[in-house]
C-alpha positions as CSV (number, residue, x, y, z in Angstrom):
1,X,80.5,11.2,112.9
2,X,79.3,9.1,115.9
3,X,81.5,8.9,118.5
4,X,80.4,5.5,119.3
5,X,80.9,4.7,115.5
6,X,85.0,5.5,116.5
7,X,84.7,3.5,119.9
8,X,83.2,0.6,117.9
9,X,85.8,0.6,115.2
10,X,88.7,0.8,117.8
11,X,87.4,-2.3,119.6
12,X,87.0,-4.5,116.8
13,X,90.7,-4.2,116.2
14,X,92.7,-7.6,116.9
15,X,95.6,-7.0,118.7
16,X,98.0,-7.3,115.6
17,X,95.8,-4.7,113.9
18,X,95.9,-2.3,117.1
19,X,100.1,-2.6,116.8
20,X,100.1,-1.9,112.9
21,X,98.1,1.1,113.4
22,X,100.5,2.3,116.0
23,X,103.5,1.7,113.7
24,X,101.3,3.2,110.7
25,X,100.5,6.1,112.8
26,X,104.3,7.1,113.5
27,X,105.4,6.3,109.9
28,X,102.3,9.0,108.3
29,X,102.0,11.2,110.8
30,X,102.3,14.8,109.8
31,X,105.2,16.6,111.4
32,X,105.7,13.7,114.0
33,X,101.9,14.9,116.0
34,X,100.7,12.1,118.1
35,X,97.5,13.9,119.1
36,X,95.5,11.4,117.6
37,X,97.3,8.3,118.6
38,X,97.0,9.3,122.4
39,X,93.2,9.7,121.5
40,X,93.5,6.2,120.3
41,X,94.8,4.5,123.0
42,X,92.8,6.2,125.8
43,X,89.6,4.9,123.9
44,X,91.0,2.1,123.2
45,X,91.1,1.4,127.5
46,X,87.4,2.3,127.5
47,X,84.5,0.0,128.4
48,X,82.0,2.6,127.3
49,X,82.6,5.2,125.6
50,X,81.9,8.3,127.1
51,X,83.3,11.8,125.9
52,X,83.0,13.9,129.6
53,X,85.7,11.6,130.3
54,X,87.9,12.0,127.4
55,X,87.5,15.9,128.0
56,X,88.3,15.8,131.4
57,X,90.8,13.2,130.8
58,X,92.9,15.6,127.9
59,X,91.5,19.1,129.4
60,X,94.7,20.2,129.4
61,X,96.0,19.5,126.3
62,X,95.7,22.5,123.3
63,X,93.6,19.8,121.0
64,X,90.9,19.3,122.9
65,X,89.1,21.7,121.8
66,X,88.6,20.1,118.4
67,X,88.0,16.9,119.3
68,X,85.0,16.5,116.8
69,X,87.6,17.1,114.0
70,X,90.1,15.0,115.4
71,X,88.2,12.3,116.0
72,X,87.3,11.9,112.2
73,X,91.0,12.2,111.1
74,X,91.3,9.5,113.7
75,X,88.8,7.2,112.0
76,X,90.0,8.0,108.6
77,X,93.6,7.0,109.6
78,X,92.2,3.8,111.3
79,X,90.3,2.6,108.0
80,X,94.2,3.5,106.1
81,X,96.2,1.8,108.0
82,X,93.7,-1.7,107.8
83,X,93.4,-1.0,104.1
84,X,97.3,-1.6,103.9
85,X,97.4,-4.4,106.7
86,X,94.8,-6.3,104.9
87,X,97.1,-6.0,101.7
88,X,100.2,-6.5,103.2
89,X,101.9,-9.6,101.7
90,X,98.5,-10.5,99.4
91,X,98.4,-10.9,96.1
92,X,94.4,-9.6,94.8
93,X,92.7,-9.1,92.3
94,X,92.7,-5.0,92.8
95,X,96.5,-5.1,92.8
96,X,97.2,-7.4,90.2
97,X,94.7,-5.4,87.6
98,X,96.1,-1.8,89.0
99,X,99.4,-3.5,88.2
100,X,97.7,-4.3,84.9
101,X,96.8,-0.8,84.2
102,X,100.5,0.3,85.0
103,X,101.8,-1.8,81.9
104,X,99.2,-0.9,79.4
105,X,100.3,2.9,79.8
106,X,103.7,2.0,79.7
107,X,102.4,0.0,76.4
108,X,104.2,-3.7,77.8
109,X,101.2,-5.4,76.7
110,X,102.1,-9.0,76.5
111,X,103.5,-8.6,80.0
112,X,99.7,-7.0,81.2
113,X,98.2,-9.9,79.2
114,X,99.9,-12.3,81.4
115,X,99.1,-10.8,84.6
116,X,95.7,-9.6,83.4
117,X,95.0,-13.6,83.6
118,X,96.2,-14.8,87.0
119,X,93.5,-11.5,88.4
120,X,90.9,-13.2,86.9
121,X,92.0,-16.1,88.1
122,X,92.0,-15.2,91.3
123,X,88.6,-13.0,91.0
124,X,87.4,-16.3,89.5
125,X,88.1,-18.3,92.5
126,X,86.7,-15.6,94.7
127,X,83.5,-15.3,93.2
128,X,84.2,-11.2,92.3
129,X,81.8,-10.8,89.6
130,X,82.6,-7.1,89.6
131,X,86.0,-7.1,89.1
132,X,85.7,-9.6,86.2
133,X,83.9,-7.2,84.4
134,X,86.3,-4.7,84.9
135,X,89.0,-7.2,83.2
136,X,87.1,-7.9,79.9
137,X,87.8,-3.6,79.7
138,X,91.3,-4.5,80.3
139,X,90.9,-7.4,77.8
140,X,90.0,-5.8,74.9
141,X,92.5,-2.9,75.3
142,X,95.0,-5.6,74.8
143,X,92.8,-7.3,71.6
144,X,93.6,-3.9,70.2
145,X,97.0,-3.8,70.9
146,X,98.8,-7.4,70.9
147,X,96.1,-9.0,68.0
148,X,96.2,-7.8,64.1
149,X,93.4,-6.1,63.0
150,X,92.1,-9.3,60.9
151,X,91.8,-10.6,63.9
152,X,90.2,-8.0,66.4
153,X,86.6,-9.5,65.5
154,X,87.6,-13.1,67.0
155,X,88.7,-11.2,70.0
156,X,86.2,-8.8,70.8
157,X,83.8,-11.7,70.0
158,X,85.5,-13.4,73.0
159,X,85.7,-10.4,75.1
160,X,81.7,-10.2,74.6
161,X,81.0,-13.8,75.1
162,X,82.7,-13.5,78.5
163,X,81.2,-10.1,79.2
164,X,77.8,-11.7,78.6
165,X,78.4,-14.7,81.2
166,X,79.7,-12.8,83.8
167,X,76.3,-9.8,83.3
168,X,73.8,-12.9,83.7
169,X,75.6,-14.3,86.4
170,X,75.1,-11.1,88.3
171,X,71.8,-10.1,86.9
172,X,70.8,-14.2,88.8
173,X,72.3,-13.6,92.1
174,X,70.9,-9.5,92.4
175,X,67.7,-11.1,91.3
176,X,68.0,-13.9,94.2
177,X,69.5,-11.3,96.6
178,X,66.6,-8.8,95.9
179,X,64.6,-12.0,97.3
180,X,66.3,-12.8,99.8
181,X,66.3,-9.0,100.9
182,X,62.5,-9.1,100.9
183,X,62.2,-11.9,103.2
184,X,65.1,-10.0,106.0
185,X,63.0,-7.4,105.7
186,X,59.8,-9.6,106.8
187,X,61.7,-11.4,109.0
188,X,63.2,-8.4,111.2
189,X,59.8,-6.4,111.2
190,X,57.6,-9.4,112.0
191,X,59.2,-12.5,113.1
192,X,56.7,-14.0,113.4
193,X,53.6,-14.1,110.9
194,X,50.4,-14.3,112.5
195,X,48.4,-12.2,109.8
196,X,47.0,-14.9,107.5
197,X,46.9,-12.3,104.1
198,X,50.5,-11.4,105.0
199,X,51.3,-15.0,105.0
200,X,49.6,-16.0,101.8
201,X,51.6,-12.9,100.1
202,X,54.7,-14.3,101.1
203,X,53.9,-17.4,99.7
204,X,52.6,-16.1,96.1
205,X,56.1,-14.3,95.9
206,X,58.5,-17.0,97.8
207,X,57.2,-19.3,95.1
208,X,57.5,-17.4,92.3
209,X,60.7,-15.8,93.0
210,X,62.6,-18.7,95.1
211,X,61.5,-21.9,94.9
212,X,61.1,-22.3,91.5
213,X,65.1,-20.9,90.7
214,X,66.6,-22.3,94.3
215,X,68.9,-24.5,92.2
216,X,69.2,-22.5,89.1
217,X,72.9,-21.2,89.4
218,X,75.7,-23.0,90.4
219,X,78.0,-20.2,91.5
220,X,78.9,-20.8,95.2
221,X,77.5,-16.5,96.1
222,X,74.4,-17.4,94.3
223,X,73.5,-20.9,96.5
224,X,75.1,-18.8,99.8
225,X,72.3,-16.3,99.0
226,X,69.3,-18.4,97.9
227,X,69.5,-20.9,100.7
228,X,69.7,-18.1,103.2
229,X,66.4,-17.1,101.8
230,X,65.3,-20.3,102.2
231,X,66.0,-20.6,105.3
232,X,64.5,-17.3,106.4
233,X,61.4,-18.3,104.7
234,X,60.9,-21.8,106.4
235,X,61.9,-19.7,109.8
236,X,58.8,-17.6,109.3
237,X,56.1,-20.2,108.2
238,X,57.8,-22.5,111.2
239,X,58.2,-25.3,108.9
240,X,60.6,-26.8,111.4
241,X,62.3,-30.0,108.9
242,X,62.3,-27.9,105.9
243,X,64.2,-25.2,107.6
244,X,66.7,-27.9,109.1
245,X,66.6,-29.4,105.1
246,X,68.4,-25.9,104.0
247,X,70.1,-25.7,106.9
248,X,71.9,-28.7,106.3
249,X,72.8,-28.0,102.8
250,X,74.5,-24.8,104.1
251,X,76.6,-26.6,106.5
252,X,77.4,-28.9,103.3
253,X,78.5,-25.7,101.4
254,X,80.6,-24.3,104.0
255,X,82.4,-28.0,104.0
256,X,82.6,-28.1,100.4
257,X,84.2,-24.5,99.6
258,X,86.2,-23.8,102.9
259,X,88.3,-21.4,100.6
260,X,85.2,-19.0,99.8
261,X,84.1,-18.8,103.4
262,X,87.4,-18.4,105.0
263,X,87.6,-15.0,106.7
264,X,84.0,-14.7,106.3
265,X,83.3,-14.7,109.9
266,X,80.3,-13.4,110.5
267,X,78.2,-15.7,107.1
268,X,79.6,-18.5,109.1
269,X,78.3,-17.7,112.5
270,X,75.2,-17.3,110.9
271,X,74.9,-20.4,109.5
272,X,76.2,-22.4,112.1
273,X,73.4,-20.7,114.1
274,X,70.5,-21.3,111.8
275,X,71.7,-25.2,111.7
276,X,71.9,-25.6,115.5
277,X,68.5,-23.9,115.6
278,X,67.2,-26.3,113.1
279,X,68.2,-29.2,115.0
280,X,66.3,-27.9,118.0
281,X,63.1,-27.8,116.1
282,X,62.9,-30.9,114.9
283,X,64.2,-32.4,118.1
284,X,67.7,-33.5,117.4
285,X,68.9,-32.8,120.5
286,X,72.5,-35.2,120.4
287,X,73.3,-33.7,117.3
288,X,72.9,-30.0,119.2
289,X,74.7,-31.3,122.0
290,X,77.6,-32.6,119.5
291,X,77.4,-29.5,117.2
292,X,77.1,-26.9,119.5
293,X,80.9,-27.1,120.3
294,X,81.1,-25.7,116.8
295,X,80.0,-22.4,117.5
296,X,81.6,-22.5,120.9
297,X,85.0,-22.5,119.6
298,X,84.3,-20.7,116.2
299,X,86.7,-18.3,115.2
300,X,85.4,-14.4,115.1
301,X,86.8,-11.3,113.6
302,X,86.0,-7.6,115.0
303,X,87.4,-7.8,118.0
304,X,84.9,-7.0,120.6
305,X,81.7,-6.9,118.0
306,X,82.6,-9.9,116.8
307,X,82.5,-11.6,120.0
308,X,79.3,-9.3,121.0
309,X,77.4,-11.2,117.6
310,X,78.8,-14.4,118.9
311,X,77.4,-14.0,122.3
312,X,74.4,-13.0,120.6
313,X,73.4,-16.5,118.9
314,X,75.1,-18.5,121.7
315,X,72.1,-16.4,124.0
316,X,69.4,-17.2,121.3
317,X,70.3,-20.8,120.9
318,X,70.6,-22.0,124.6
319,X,67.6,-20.2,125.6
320,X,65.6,-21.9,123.0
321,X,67.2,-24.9,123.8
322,X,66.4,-24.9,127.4
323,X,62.7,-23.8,126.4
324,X,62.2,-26.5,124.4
325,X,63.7,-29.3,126.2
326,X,62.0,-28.1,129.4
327,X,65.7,-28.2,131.0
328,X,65.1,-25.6,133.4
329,X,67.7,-27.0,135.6
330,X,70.7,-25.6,132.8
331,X,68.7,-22.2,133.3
332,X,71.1,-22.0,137.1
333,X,74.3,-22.9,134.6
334,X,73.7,-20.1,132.4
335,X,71.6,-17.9,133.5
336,X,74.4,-16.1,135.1
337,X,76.7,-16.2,132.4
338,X,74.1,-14.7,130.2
339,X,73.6,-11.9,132.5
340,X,77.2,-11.1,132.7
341,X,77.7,-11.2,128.7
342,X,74.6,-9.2,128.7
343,X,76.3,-6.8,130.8
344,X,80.2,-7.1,128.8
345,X,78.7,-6.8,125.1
346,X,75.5,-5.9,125.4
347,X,76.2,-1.9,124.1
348,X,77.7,-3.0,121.4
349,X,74.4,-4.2,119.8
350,X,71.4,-2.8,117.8
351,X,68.8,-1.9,120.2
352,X,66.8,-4.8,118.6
353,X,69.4,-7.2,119.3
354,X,69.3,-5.4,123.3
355,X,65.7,-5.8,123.0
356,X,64.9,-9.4,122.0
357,X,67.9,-10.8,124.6
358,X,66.8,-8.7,127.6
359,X,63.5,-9.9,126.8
360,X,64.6,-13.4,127.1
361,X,66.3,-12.8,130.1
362,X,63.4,-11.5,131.9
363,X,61.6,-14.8,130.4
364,X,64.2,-17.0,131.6
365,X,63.6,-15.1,135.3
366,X,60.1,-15.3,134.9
367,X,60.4,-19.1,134.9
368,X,62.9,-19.1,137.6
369,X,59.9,-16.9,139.4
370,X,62.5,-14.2,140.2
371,X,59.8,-11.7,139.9
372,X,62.0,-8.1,140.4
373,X,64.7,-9.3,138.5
374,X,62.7,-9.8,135.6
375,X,60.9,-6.9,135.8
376,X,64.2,-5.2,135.6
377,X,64.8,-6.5,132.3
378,X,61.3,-5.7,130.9
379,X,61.6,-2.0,132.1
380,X,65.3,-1.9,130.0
381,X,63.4,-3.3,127.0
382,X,60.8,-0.6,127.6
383,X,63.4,2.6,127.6
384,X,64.7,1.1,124.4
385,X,62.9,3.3,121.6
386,X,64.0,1.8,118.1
387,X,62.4,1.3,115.2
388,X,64.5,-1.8,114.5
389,X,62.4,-3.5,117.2
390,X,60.0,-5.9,115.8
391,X,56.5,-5.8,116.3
392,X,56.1,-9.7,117.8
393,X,58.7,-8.6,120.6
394,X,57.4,-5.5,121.3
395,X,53.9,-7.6,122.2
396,X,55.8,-9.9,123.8
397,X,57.3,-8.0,126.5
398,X,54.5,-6.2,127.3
399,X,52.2,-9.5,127.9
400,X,55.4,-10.9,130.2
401,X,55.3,-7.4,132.1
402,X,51.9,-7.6,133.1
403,X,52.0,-10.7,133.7
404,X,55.1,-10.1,136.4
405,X,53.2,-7.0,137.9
406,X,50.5,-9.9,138.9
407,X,53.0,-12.0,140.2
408,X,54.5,-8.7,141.9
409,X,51.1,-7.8,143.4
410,X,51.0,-4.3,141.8
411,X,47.3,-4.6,140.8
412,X,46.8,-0.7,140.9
413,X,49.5,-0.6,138.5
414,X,48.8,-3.5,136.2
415,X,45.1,-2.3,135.6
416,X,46.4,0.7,134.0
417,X,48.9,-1.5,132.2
418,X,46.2,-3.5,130.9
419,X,44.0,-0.6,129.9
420,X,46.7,1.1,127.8
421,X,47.5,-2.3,126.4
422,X,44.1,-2.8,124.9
423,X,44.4,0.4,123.6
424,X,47.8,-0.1,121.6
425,X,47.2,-3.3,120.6
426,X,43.4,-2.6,119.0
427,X,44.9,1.0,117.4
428,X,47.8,-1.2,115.5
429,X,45.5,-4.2,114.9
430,X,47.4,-6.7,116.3
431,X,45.4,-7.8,119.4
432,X,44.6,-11.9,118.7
433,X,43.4,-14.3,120.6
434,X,46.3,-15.1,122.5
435,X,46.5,-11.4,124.2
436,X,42.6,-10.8,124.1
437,X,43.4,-13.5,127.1
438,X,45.8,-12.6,128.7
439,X,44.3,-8.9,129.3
440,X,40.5,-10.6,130.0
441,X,41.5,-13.5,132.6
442,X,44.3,-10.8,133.8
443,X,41.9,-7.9,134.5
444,X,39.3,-11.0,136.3
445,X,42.0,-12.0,138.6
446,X,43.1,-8.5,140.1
447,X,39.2,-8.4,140.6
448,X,38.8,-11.7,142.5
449,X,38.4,-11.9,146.2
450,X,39.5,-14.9,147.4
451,X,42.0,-17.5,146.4
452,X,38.8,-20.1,145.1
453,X,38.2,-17.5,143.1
454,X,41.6,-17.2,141.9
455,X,41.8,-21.0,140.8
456,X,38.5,-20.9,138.9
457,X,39.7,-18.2,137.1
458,X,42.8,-20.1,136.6
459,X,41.5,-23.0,135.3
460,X,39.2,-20.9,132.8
461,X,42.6,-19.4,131.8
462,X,44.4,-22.4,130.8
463,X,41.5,-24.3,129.0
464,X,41.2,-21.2,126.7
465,X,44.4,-20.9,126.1
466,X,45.0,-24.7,125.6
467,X,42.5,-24.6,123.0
468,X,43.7,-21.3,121.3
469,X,47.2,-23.2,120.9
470,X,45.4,-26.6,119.8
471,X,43.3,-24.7,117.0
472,X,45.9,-21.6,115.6
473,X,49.3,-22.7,114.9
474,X,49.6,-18.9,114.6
475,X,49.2,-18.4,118.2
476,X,51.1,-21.0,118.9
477,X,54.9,-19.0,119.4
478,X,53.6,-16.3,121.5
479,X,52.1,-18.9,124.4
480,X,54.9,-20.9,123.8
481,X,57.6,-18.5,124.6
482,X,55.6,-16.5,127.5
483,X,55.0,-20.5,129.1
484,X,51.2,-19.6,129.4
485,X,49.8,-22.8,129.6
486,X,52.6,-24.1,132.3
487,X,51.9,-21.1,134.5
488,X,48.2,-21.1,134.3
489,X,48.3,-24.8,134.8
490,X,50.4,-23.9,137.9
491,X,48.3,-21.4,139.1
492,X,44.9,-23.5,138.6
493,X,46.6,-26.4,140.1
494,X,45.8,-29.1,137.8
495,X,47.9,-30.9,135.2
496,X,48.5,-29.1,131.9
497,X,46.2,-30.1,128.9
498,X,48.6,-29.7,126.3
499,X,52.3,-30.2,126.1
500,X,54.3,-27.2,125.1
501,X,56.1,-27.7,121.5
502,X,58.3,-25.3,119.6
């Protein structure tokens, strides 16, 4: 097991779950040994986890020395004792039908028949697709037993009919989820599409496999899932209203079924996100401002995760907020609060998550022309190796890094930079227009002897890339988010020839 997998699990504990494992712990515990539960509270104090110190810390204890075996008895016992807490005064479906199963071997079959229905009730309300299925076994058990066998056929035939609803309803939402797995798996590689094939295959199967059976089910899982792949599609293509469209309805469906989303913390930070972020690119900026306070105060589960994943969209949306708008004077208000959240939840992410917000970070500097720090924050996205990391970022930060090594003055450096950057980008066929630029006008400038020369270069810089934005939309995100066209327009001294848009 990981041993940040245990460190992890112990922070995400809410405070009355830390105090029900303790109780749980001295309740089960074999022959009244604690060794665990000290374990547990000593990570528990950790900001990091780090297992020198726990060694050091127990060294002279006589179960240190099988620490790998306790800790997995450890996270075993955890997962226990939140398996009873979560049941602990419930009534759900799993209960009520292993009740069920109790009275059907004791043969009280009118009595299972009674409690077989409020289960499905319940599993009904929740949407648990699964666990109907496993009632119509239970159902015709009880045909067998409580109906006369002139009768069986009418029941089974009942038994069947429901059978069959419940197998289509989940053969539509595995079909729609299978979709909507396709695009995450775009989405997280890519990010951005600036391959035009790619794109026209997304389209032929988006259609074919979305579009056409968006509204076909009315089941509340199904719309959850299909207008989240909605959503992920529009994000891609950058089809800013239709994205905000299907962000909307979500919102809607969150209002409209509170009891189906209720504890389902995460789905709802998601979609509160993906509707703020709509509003932002299509300019509704009151309706952010108003909204906003949503996710601010939302409720999150997880303990520390959970508020790491808030932290997470909070970052994304106020940067892109402040990028957009051009307020550069809120960068001051949270620039360092997102330094010191950075810092406080940061570890607690996938490197990818690391990756993209340290990127943004050293962007945000970048504007802010606090040239070291920000190249502090592109060298931590460099000793991240992951393949989680998407391909757009990855470019990203290493067009921002050369770009603050010329800022720095580290020409030496940056002309190797650029050099091996060609290289990359032209083995993995991903150099366009926007960093053939960037690496041209870059390697011209650390050649240029005077600051005339500088200018002209300048200005040669920011017409090209003013007309690569005017004439690809797909090149549009990258000089967007790396403010080309404000910092060569800067540089050259002249006004800018194009206003930045999202």
């Amino acid at each position: 097991m990981k041993s940040n997998s245990l460190f992890a699990l112990i922070h995400s504990l809410s405070t009355h779950e830390k105090g029900y494992f303790r109780k749980f712990s001295r309740i089960y515990s074999a022959g009244g040994e604690k060794n665990y539960l000290e374990l547990f509270d000593y990570i528990d104090k950790m900001e990091a986890y780090d297992e020198r110190t726990i060694k050091a810390h127990f060294r002279n204890t006589t179960w240190i020395g099988h620490l790998p075996v306790l800790k997995k008895y450890l996270f075993a016992q955890i997962l226990k004792s939140l398996e009873l807490y979560q049941r602990a005064g419930k009534k759900d479906e799993h209960s009520i039908f292993r009740q069920v199963d109790i009275l059907i071997a004791r043969g009280m079959y009118r009595e299972a028949s009674g409690l077989l229905k409020e289960g499905e009730r319940i599993a009904e309300d929740a949407e648990n697709y699964q666990a109907l299925l496993s009632a119509c076994d239970r159902r015709r058990t009880l045909v067998v037993n409580l109906l006369p066998p002139s009768r069986h056929g009418e029941g089974f035939a009942e038994v069947y009919e429901r059978q069959t609803q419940v197998i289509d309803t989940i053969s539509s939402i595995l079909h729609i989820k299978r979709t909507s797995d396709w695009l995450l798996d775009i989405y997280y590689r890519h990010r951005i599409i600036r391959d035009t094939d790619l794109m026209a295959e997304i389209d032929v199967f988006v259609k074919d496999n979305l579009l056409s059976v968006i509204d076909q089910n009315r089941s509340v899982t199904y719309r959850h899932i299909a207008i989240s792949a909605a959503i992920l599609y529009y994000s891609v293509k950058r089809e800013h209203h239709k994205l905000y469209d299907y962000a909307r309805r979500h919102m809607e469906l969150i209002e409209s079924h509170e009891a189906y989303f209720a504890g389902r913390y995460m789905h709802t930070l998601s979609i509160y996100f993906n509707y703020l972020s709509s509003c932002i690119g299509v300019g509704a900026f009151d309706e952010f401002d108003t909204k906003i306070k949503m996710l601010e105060n939302a409720a999150t589960a997880n303990g520390a995760p959970g508020k790491a994943y808030k932290f997470k969209l909070l970052f994304d949306l106020y940067f892109t907020y402040i990028n957009v708008k051009k307020s550069y004077g809120l960068l001051f208000q949270y620039l360092k609060r997102f330094e010191k959240e950075f810092k406080q939840y940061g570890a607690l992410l996938a490197s990818s998550d690391q990756f993209n917000l340290a990127c943004k970070l050293a962007n945000l500097l970048f504007v802010n022309m606090q040239i070291e720090e920000a190249l502090d924050w592109t060298s931590f996205c460099q000793q991240l190796d992951s393949e989680e990391i998407n391909e757009y970022t990855r470019v990203q930060i290493r067009m921002l890094d050369m770009m603050l090594y010329y800022e720095q003055g580290s020409y030496r450096l940056l002309d190797s930079k650029l050099l091996n950057t060609r290289r990359y980008l032209s083995n993995k066929r991903i150099l366009y227009q926007a960093e053939q630029a960037i690496i041209k006008y870059l390697r011209q400038l650390i050649k240029a002897a005077t600051a005339a020369q500088k200018a002209t270069i300048f200005k040669k810089f920011h017409r090209e890339v003013a007309d690569i934005h005017a004439a690809h939309p797909t090149e549009q995100t990258l000089i967007d988010d790396l403010h080309l066209i404000q910092w060569t327009a800067g540089k050259a001294k002249e006004p800018m020839l194009l206003v930045n848009s999202f």
